[in-house]
ChimeraX commands (.cxc) that place a marker at each C-alpha (Angstrom):
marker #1 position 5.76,6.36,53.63 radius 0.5
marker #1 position 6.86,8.82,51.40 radius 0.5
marker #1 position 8.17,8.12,48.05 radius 0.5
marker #1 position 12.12,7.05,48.32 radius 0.5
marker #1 position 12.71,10.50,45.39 radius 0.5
marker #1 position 14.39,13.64,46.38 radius 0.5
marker #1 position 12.96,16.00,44.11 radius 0.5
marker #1 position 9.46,16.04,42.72 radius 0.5
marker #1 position 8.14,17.69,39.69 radius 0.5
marker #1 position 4.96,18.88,40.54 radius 0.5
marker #1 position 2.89,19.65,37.43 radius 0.5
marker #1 position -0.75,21.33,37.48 radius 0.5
marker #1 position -1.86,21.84,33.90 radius 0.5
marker #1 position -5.52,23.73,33.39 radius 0.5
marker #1 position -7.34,21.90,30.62 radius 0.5
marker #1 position -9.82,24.16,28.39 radius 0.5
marker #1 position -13.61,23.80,29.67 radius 0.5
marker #1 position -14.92,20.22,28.72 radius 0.5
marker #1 position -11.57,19.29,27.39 radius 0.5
marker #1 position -10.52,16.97,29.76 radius 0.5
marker #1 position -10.91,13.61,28.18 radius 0.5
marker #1 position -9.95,14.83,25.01 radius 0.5
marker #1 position -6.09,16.27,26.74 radius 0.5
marker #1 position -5.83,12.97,28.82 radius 0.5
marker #1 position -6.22,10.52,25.82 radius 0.5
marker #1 position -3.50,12.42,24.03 radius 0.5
marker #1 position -1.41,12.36,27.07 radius 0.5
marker #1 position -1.86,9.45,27.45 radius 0.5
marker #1 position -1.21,8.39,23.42 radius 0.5
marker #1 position 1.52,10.67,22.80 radius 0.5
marker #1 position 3.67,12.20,25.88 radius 0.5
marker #1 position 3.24,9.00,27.99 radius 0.5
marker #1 position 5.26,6.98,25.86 radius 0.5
marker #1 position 7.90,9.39,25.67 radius 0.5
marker #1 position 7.98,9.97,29.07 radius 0.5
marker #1 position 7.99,6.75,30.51 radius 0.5
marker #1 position 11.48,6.51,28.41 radius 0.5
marker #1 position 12.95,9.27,30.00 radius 0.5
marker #1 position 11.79,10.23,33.57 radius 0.5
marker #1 position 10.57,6.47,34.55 radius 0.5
marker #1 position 7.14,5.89,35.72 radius 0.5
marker #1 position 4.71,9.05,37.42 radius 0.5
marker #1 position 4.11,9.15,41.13 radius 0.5
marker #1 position 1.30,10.12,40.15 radius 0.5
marker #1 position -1.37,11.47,37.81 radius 0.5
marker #1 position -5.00,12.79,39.12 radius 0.5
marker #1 position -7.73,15.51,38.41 radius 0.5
marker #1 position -9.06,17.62,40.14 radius 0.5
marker #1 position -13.03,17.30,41.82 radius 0.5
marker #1 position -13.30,19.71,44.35 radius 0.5
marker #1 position -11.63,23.61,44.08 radius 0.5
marker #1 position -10.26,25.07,41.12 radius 0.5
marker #1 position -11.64,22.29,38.37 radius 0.5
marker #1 position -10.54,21.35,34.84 radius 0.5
marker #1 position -7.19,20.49,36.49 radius 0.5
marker #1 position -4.65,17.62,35.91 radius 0.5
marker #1 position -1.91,17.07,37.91 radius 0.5
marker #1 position 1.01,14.60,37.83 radius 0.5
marker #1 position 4.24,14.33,39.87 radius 0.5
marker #1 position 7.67,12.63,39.00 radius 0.5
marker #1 position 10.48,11.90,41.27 radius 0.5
marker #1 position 14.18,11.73,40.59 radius 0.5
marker #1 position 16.73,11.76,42.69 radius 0.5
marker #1 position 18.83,14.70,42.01 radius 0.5
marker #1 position 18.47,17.87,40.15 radius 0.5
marker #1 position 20.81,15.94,37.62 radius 0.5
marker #1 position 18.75,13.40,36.76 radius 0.5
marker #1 position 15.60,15.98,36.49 radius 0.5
marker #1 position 17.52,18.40,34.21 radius 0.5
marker #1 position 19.08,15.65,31.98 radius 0.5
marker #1 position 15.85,13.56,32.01 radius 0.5
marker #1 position 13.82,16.33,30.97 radius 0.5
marker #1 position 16.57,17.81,27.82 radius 0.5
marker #1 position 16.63,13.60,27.07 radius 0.5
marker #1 position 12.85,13.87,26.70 radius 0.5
marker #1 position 12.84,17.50,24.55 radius 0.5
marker #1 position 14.99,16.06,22.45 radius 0.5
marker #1 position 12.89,12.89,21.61 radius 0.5
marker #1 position 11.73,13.14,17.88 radius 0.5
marker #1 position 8.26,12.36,19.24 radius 0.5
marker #1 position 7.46,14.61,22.18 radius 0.5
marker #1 position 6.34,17.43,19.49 radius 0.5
marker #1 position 3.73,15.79,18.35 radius 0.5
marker #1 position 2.35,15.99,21.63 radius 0.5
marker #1 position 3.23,19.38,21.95 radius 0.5
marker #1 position 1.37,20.63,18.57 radius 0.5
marker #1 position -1.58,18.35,19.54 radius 0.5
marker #1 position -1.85,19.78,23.44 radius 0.5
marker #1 position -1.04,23.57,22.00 radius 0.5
marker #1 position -5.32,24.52,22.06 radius 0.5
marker #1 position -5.98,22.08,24.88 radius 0.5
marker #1 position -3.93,23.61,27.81 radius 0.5
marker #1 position -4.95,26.67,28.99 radius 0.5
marker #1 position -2.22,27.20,32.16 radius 0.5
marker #1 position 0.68,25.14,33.46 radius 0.5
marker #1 position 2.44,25.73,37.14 radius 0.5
marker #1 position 5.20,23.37,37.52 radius 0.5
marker #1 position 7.12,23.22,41.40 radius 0.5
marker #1 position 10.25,21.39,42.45 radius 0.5
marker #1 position 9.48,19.94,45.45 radius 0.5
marker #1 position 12.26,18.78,47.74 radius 0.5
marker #1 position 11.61,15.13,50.00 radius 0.5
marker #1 position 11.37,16.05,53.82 radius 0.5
marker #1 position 12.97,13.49,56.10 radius 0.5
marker #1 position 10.42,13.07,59.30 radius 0.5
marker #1 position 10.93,9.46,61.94 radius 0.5
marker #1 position 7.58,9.85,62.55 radius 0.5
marker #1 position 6.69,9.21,59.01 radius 0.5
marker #1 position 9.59,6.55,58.06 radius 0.5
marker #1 position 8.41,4.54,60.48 radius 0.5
marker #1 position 11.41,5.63,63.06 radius 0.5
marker #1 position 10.89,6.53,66.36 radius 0.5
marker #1 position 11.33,10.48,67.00 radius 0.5
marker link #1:1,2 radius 0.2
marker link #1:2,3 radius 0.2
marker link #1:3,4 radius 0.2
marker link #1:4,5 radius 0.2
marker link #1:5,6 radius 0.2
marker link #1:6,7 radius 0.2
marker link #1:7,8 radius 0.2
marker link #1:8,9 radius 0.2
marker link #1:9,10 radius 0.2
marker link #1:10,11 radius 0.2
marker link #1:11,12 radius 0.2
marker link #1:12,13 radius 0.2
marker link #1:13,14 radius 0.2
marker link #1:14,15 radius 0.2
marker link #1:15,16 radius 0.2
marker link #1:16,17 radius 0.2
marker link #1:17,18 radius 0.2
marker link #1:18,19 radius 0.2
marker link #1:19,20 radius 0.2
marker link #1:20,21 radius 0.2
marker link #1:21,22 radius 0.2
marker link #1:22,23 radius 0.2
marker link #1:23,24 radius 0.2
marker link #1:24,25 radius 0.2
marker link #1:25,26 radius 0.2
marker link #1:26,27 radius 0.2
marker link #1:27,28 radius 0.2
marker link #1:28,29 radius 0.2
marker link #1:29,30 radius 0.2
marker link #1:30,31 radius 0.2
marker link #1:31,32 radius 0.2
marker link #1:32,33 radius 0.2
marker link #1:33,34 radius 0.2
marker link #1:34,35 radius 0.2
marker link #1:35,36 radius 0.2
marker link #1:36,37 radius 0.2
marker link #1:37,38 radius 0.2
marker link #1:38,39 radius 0.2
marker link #1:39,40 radius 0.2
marker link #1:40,41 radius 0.2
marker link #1:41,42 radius 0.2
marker link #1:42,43 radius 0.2
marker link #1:43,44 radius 0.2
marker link #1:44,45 radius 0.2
marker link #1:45,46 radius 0.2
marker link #1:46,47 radius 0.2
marker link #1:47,48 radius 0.2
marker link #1:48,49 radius 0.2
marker link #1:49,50 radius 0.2
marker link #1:50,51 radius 0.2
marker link #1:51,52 radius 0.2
marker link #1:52,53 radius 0.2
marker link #1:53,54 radius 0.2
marker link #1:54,55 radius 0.2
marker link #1:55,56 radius 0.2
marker link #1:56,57 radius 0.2
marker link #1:57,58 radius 0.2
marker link #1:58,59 radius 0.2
marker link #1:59,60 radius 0.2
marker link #1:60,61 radius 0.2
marker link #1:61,62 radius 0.2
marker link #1:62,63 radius 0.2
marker link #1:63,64 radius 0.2
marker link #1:64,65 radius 0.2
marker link #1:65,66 radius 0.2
marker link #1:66,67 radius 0.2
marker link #1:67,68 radius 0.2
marker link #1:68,69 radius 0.2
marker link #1:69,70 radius 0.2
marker link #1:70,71 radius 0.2
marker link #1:71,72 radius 0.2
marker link #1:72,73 radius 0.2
marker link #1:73,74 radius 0.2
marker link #1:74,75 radius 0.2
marker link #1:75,76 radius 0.2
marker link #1:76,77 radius 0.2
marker link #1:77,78 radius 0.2
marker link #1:78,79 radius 0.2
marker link #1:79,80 radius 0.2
marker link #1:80,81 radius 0.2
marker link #1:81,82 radius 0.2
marker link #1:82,83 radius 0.2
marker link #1:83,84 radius 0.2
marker link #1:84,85 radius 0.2
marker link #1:85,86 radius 0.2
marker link #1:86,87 radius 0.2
marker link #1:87,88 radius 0.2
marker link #1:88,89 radius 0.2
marker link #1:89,90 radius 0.2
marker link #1:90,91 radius 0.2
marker link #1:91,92 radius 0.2
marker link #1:92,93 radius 0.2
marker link #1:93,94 radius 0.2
marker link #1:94,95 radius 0.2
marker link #1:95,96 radius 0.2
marker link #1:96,97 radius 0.2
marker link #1:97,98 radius 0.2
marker link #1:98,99 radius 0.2
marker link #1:99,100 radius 0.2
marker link #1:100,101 radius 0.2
marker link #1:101,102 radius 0.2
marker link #1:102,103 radius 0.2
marker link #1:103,104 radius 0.2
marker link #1:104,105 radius 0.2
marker link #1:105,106 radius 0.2
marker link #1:106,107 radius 0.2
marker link #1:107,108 radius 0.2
marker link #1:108,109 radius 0.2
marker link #1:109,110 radius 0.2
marker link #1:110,111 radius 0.2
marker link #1:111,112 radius 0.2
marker link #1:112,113 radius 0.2
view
């Protein structure tokens, strides 16, 4: 079943060789507080094992453009979201970050097609 959001931020982040732990302890110390206030729990958050490596990716749904864009300026705002930003600045190496619009199928909603 696919996740009931319309829009998904798609994040891939590359993390600097042998970096990884130390980028998702920070994450996980200083943005995910910050985020969770703004843009709700992640869909998802996972690494990658088997292609391009020393990846992290996470995805967050909303169900508009609105609530992305105002989520997102609500979260830049956020007198602690710099900290991560200063203490991610030597850790991240590349960031591609996709929109993803939610594709209505039957055959996946569990309707007949």
């Amino acid at each position: 079943m696919y996740p009931a959001k319309a829009i998904v931020d798609l994040r891939v982040y590359t993390i600097r060789l042998r970096k990884m732990g130390e980028f998702l302890e920070i994450f996980d110390r200083l943005a995910m507080p910050v985020q969770l206030k703004y843009l709700g729990a992640p869909l998802g958050i996972y690494t990658s094992a088997v292609g391009p490596l020393n990846q992290v990716t996470h995805l967050w749904g909303f169900d508009d453009m609105g609530q992305f864009e105002a989520a997102h300026a609500a979260r830049d705002k956020d007198p602690d979201w710099p900290a991560y930003l200063h203490a991610t600045a030597d850790l991240i190496l590349a960031q591609e970050t996709r929109l993803i619009r939610r594709v209505a199928m039957a055959s996946v909603e569990g309707r007949a097609p």
